[in-house]
Structure formats: structure tokens, C-alpha cells
MIMIMI-224157 format. One line per 10 residues: number of its first residue (from 1); their letters; for each residue x, y, z of C-alpha. Coordinates in Angstrom, 1 decimal. Each point is the difference from the previous one (the first is absolute). Example, Ala and Ser with C-alpha at 12.3 -4.5 7.8 and 13.67 -1.06 7.14 Angstrom:
# residues 2
1 = AS = 12.3 -4.5 7.8 ~ 1.4 3.4 -0.7
//
This chain:
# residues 213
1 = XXXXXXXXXX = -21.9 -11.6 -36.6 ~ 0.7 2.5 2.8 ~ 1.3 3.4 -1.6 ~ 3.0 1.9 1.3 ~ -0.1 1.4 3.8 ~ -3.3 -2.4 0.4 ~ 0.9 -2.8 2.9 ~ 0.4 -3.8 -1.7 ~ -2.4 -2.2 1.9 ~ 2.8 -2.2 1.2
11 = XXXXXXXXXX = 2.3 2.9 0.4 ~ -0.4 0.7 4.2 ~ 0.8 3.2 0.8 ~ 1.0 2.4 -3.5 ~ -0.1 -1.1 -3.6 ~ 0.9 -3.1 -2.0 ~ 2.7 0.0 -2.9 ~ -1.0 2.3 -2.5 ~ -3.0 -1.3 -2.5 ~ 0.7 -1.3 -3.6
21 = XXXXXXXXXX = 3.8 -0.7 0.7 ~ 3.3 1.4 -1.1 ~ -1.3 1.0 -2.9 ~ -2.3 2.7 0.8 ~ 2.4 0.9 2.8 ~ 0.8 4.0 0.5 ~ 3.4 0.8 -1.2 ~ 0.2 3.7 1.9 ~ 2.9 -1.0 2.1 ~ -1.8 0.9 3.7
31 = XXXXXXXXXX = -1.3 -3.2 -0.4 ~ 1.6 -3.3 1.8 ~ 0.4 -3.2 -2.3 ~ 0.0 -2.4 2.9 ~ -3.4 1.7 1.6 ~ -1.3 -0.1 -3.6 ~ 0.4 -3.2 -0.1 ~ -0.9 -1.5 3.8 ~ -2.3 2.6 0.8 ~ 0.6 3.0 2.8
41 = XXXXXXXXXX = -1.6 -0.6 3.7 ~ 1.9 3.2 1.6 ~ -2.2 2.6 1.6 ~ 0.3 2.4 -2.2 ~ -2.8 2.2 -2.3 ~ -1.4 -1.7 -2.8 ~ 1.8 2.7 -2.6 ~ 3.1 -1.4 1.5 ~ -0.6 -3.4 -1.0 ~ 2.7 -1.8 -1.6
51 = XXXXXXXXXX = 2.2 3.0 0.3 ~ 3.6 -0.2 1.6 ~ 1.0 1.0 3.7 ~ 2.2 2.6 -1.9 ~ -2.7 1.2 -2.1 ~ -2.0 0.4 2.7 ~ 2.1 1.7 2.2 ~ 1.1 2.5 -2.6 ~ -3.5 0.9 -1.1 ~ -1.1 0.8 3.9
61 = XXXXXXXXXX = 3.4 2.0 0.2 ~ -1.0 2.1 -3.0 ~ -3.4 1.3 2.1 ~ 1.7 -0.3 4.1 ~ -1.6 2.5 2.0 ~ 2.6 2.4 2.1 ~ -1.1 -1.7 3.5 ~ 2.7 -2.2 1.9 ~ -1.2 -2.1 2.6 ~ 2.5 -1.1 3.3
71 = XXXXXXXXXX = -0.2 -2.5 2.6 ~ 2.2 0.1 2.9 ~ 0.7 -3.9 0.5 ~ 0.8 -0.1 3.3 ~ -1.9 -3.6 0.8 ~ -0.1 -1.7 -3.0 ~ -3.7 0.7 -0.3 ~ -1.6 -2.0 -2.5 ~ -2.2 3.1 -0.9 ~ 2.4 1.3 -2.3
81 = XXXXXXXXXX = -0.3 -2.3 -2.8 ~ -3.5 0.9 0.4 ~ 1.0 3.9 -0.6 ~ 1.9 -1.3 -2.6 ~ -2.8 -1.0 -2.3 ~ -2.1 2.7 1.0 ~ 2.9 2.1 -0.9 ~ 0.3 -2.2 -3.5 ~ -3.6 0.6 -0.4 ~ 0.2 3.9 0.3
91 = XXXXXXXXXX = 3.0 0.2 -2.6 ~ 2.3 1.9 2.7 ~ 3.7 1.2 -1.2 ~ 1.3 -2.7 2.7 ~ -0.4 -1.9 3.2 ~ 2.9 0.3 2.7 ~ 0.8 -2.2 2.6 ~ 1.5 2.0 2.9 ~ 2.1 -2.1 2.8 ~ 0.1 -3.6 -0.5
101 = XXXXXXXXXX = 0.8 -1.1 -3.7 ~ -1.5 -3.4 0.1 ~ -4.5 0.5 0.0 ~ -2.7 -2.7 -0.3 ~ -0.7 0.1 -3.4 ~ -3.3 -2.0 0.4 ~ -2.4 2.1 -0.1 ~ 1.7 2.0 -2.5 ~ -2.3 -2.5 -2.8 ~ 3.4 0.1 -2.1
111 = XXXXXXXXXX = -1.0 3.2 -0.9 ~ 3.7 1.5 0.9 ~ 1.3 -1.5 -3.1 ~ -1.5 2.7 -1.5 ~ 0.3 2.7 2.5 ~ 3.2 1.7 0.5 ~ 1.3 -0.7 3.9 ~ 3.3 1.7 1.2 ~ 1.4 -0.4 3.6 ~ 0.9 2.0 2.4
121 = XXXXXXXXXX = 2.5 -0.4 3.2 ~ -1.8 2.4 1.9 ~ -2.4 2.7 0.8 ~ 2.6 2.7 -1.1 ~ 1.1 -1.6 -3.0 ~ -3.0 0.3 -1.5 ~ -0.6 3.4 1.3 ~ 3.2 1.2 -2.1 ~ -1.0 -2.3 -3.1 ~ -3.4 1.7 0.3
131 = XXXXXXXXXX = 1.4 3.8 0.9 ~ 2.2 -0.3 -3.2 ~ -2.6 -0.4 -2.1 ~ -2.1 2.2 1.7 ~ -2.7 -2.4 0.9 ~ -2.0 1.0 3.2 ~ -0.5 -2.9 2.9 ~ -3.7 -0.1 0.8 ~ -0.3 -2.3 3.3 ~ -2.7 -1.3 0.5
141 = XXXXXXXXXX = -0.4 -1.4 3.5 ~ -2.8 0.9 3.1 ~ 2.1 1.5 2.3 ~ -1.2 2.7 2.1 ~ 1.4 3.1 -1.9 ~ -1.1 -1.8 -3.8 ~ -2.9 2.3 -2.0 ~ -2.3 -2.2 -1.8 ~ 0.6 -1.0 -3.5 ~ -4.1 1.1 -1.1
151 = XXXXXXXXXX = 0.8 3.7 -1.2 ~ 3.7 -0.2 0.2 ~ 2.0 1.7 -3.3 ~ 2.0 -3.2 -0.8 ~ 3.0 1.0 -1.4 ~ 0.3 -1.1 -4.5 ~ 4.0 -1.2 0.4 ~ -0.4 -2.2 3.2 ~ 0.3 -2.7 2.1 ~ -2.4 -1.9 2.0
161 = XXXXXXXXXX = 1.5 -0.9 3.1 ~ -0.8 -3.4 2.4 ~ 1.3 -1.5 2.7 ~ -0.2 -3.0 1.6 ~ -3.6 -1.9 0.4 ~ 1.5 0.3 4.4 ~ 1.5 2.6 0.4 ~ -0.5 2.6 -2.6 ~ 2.7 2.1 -1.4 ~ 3.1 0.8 2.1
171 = XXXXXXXXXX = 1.2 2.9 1.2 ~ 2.1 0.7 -2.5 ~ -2.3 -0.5 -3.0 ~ -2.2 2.4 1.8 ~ 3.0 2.5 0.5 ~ -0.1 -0.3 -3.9 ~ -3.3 0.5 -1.2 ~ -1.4 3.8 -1.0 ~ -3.1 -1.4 1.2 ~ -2.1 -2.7 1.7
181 = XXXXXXXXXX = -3.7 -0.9 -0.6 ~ -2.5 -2.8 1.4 ~ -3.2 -1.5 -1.4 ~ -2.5 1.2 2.3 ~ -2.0 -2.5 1.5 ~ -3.4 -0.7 1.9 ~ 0.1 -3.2 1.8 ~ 1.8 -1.5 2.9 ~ 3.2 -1.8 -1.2 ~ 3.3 2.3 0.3
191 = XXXXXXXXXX = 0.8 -0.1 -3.5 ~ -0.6 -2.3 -3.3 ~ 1.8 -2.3 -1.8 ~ 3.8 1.4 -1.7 ~ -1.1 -1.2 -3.4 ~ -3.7 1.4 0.2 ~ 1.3 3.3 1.2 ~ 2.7 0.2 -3.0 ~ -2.6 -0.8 -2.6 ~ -2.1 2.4 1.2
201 = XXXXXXXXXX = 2.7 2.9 -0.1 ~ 0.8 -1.5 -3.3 ~ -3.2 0.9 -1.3 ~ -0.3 3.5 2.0 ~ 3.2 1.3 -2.0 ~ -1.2 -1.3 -3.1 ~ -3.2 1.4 0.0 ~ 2.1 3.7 0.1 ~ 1.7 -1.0 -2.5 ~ -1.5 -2.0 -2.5
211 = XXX = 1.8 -0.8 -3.3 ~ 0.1 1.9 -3.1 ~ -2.9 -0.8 -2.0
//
């Protein structure tokens, strides 16, 4: 008989209902009845198994990291769910969707039922939201006057800025940012793929900042 966190052979994706039946169940009250029971196929880390969405999301909230990410959505770019689990995957503070509310959650992996996403009307709102809690907007964006992000002092309370896979960030995100960066690169395309570039600035901030041991 598999053990706990093993996959069941006829399971698919996850793990099967848990082994030796309700009466060897675990009674800490994390854990789901009806996933104990059926099994849990969600992509999630084995010592999450069985657990509740709740449980889960209040365990991650108990270790977030200070780094916001933003994403202008200015073309319903199917990138952001993309950030989004990248985002989920980090453990950032939140996820905020500047400009249009509705965003293709595909790519997101349902991973934003466990990452906090706010909205934003615009590129100022979320400059005040952000200035009131004294967060500093990082752009990050490959326009001519951008520094590159290799070396850059990357700010502890911040937020990763992103615009749109087209056209980048607007004016007046740019207006509100205390500073721009770009990935430097060696090739011959213009510029790489939204989601690439915010995992990769993802992992530059956390790298200055890496959790308390």
C-alpha cells in the first residue's frame, strides 16, 4: 500500500485517498475530509497534501516575502496568469492587476487561489496604494534610459513592475517608478518573453533578500 504523499498507481496526477481508511486518518484540522477520502490531484507540494485551500494559504501568508509584483493589463495579455504562478511560486506579499480588471487566468495553473491578487483602475492608483505604504515601484522594461537589473540595489519593500507583453509600460507607470531596469541581453531579438523576464526579476530580488533562516 502506497504511504502518505507517495502517488497511487491509479491515482494520475497527485495522490490517491489516504492509505488504511478513516481510521488512521489525521485529525489535525489542516487536513480536508473529502481529499482524505478521494485523494488530492491539485498541483501543489507534497507537504501540502490533503491540506485545505485555507490552510494552505495561511501557512504561505505566515512566511510572504515583502516583494509585490504589478502588471499593467492593458491587452489582456495572457502572460499574466503566467506571472501569477511565478509570483505564487516566489511567496510575494501580492499580485496586482493594473488597468483592465478581467485577466486570462490560464496560465495562472490555479495557483491564484492561493496568491493574493488586488486590482487596480489605473497606473496612478496603484502608485498612491503603493506610496502609502511606502513601497518603491521598480520598472522593469528595456527602454532606452532603463539600467540593467545585474548589479542593481533592488529595493526590500517593493514592487516589480510589468507592462504589457506589446507595448510595455505606459507613460504613466513610468512617470511612477523610482527606477527602471532591463535584463541585459546578447542575442538578436528586441526583448524576451513578459513572463520570462518577470521570473527572472523575481529571482534577482530574491536572491538580495533571501528569507530568514
Amino acid at each position: 500500500m502506497p504511504r502518505p504523499h507517495e502517488p497511487h498507481p491509479d491515482a494520475g496526477l497527485g495522490v490517491g485517498p489516504w492509505p488504511g481508511g478513516r481510521a488512521v486518518w489525521p485529525t489535525d484540522e489542516r487536513y480536508d475530509e473529502d481529499l482524505l477520502k478521494h485523494g488530492d490531484r491539485r498541483n501543489v507540494e507534497d507537504h501540502y497534501r490533503y491540506w485545505t485551500m485555507a490552510a494552505i494559504i495561511a501557512d504561505i501568508d505566515a512566511r510572504r516575502r515583502p516583494l509585490h509584483v504589478a502588471i499593467e493589463n492593458l491587452d489582456h495579455d495572457f502572460n499574466i496568469g503566467s506571472i501569477v504562478r511565478t509570483a505564487n511560486a516566489f511567496a510575494v506579499a501580492a499580485v496586482h492587476i493594473v488597468g483592465k480588471r478581467r485577466w486570462n487566468r490560464r496560465g495562472a495553473m490555479v495557483t491564484d487561489r492561493y496568491q493574493h491578487v488586488y486590482h487596480h483602475e489605473s497606473a496612478q492608483d496603484f502608485a498612491a496604494w503603493s506610496a502609502e505604504r511606502g513601497i518603491a515601484l521598480i520598472g522593469i522594461d528595456n527602454i532606452p534610459t532603463s539600467t540593467p537589473i545585474e548589479g542593481a540595489s533592488l529595493a526590500r519593500e517593493s514592487a516589480l513592475v510589468f507592462g504589457s507583453e506589446a507595448r510595455g509600460l505606459s507613460p504613466e507607470m513610468l512617470a511612477a517608478c523610482q527606477a527602471v531596469h532591463h535584463i541585459t541581453q546578447y542575442g538578436s531579438t528586441r526583448s524576451i518573453n513578459v513572463g520570462h523576464a518577470a521570473a527572472i526579476a523575481m529571482w534577482a530580488w530574491s536572491i538580495q533578500h533571501p528569507p530568514a533562516p
